[in-house]
C-alpha positions in Angstrom: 119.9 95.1 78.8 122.5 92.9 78.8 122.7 90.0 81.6 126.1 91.4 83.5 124.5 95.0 84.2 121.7 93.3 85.7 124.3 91.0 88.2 126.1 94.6 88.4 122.7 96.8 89.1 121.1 94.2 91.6 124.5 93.5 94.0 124.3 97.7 94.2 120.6 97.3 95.0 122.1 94.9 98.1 124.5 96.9 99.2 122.9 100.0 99.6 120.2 98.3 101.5 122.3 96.5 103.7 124.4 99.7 104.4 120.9 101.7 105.0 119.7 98.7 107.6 122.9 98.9 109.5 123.1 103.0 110.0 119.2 102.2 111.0 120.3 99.9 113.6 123.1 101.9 114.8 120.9 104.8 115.1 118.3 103.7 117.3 120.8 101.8 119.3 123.4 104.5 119.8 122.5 107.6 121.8 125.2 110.1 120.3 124.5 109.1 117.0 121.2 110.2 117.0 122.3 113.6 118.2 124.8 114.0 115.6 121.9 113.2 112.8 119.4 115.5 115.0 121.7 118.3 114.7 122.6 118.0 110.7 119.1 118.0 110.1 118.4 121.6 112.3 121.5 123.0 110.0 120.3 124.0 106.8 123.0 122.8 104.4 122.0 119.5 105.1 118.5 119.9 104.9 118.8 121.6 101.7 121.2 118.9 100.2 118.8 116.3 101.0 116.0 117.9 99.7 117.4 118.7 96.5 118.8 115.0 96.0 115.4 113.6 96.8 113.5 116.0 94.4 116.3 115.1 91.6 115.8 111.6 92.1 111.8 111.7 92.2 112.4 113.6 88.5 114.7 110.8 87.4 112.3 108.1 88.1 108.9 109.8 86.6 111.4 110.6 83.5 112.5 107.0 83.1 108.8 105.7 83.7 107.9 108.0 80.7 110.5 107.0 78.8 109.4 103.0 79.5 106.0 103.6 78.8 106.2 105.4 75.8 108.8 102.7 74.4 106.2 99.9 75.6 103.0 101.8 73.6 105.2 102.5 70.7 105.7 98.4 70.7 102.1 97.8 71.2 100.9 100.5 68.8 103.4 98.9 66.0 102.2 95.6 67.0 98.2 96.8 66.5 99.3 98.4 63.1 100.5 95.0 61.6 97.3 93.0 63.1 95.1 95.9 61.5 97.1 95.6 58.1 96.9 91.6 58.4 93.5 92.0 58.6 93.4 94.2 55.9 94.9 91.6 53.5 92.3 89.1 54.0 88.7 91.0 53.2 85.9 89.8 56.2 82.6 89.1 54.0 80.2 91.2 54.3 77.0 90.4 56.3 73.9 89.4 54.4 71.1 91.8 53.7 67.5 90.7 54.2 65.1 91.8 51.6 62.3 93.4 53.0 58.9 92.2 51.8 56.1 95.1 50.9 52.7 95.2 52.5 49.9 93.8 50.1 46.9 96.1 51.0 44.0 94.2 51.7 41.3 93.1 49.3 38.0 95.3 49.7 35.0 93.1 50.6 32.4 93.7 48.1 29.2 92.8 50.5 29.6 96.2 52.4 27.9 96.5 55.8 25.6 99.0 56.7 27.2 102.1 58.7 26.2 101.9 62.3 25.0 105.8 63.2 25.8 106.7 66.7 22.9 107.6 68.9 22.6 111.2 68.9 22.4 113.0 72.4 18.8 114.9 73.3 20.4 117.7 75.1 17.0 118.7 75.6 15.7 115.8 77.5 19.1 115.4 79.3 19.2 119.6 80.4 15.2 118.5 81.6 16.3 115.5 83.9 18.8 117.4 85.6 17.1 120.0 86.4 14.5 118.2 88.0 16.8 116.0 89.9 17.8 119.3 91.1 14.7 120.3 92.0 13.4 117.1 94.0 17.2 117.0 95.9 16.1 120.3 97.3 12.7 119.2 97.9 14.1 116.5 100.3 
């Protein structure tokens, strides 16, 4: 944008603010103004004119935000794409691979030990001793 519409854009800016601050100020100083707002806002051509200007400017504003933000991620999108293909140029080695080792089994011992048996359970003997716990628990 060029540098005068910015002067031109921002001295509007000032002026409708300043104009806006001083109808405020005569508003809540002067008595029959306020009545003469109170009673354009009860009719309904004002009401409706207002409405519609504020809704129309509310759909400018999100339409220009759009606008700016798809103009900025277009910019950054284009700006990704040239990093990606600069990058693409220039091939990254590639990381090193370790080679895996295998698993020697091991050697068999040739003095083999005995096999240990495990003691077998006399179910016999061990039904017998319960019982006769039993039997001298109800003795007691």
């Amino acid at each position: 944008m060029p540098g005068y519409v910015k002067i031109i854009l921002l001295a509007q800016a000032v002026t409708i603010l300043s104009l806006t601050f001083s109808m405020y100020q005569v508003y809540i100083n002067d008595f029959y103004f306020q009545e003469y707002i109170i009673g354009l806002f009860r009719s309904n051509i004002i009401a409706n004119a207002l409405l519609s200007t504020v809704t129309a400017s509310l759909f400018a504003l999100g339409t220009f935000l759009l606008l700016g933000s798809m103009g900025a991620s277009r910019r950054v999108n284009k700006e990704w794409r040239l990093m990606s293909e600069a990058e693409g140029a220039s091939q990254l080695p590639s990381l090193p691979v370790l080679e895996t080792a295998e698993l020697l089994p091991k050697p068999r011992s040739t003095a083999r030990r005995p096999r240990r048996r495990k003691p077998s359970v006399d179910t016999g003997k061990l039904f017998d001793s319960m019982r006769y716990f039993a039997d001298d628990q109800r003795q007691n």
